[in-house]
N, C-alpha and C positions, 0 to 999 in steps of 0.2 A: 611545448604548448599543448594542453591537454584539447580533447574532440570537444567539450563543451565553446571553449572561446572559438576555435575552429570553425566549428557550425555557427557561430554567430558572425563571424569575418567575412562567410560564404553571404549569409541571408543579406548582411550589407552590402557585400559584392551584386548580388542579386538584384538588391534595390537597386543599384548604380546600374547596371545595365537595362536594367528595364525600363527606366526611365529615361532614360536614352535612346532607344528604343520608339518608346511611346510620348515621346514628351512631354513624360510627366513631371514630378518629384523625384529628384535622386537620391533621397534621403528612407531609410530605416525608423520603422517605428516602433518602439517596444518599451517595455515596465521592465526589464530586466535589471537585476542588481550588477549583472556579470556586463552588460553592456559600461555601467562605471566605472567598473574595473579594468575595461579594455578603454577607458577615455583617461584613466590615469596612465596608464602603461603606455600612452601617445598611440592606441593605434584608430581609436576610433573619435570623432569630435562631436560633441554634441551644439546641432544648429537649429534655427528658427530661421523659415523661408514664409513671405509675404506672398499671399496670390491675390489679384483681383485687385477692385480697388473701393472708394468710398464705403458704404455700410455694408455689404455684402461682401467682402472681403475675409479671405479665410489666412490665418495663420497656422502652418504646421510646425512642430516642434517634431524633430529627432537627431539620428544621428549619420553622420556620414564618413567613411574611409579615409584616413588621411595618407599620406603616402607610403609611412611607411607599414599602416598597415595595410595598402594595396601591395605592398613589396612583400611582405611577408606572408600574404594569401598567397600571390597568384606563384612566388616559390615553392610552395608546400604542395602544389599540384603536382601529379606526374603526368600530365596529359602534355 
């Protein structure tokens, strides 16, 4: 796996724990071409989460970690 998907595995890893964290969104957001290429290759899934509700209500669109690319991140660590 080259550093560019890498770094993108990380930034989703990121999202996921910060949102966790903070109670936010666990979800990744970005225009990348490279993030569709990591949602073919199963590691990443592209979702759409509801917050709020009635007219004020926000819809985010991104992507989130599926397992096995949490497996495949957090093994490429040597921490």
């Amino acid at each position: 796996m080259d550093k560019r998907k890498m770094a993108l595995l990380e930034k989703a890893f990121a999202a996921e724990i910060a949102g966790a964290l903070t109670k936010s969104p666990r979800l990744m957001q970005t225009r990348s071409k490279l993030a569709e290429e990591l949602v073919t290759e199963g590691l990443l899934e592209k979702v759409s989460e509801r917050f709020g509700g009635g007219i004020f209500g926000v819809t985010l669109e991104g992507y989130k970690l599926t397992h096995a690319g949490r497996l495949l991140y957090c093994a490429s660590c040597d921490g």
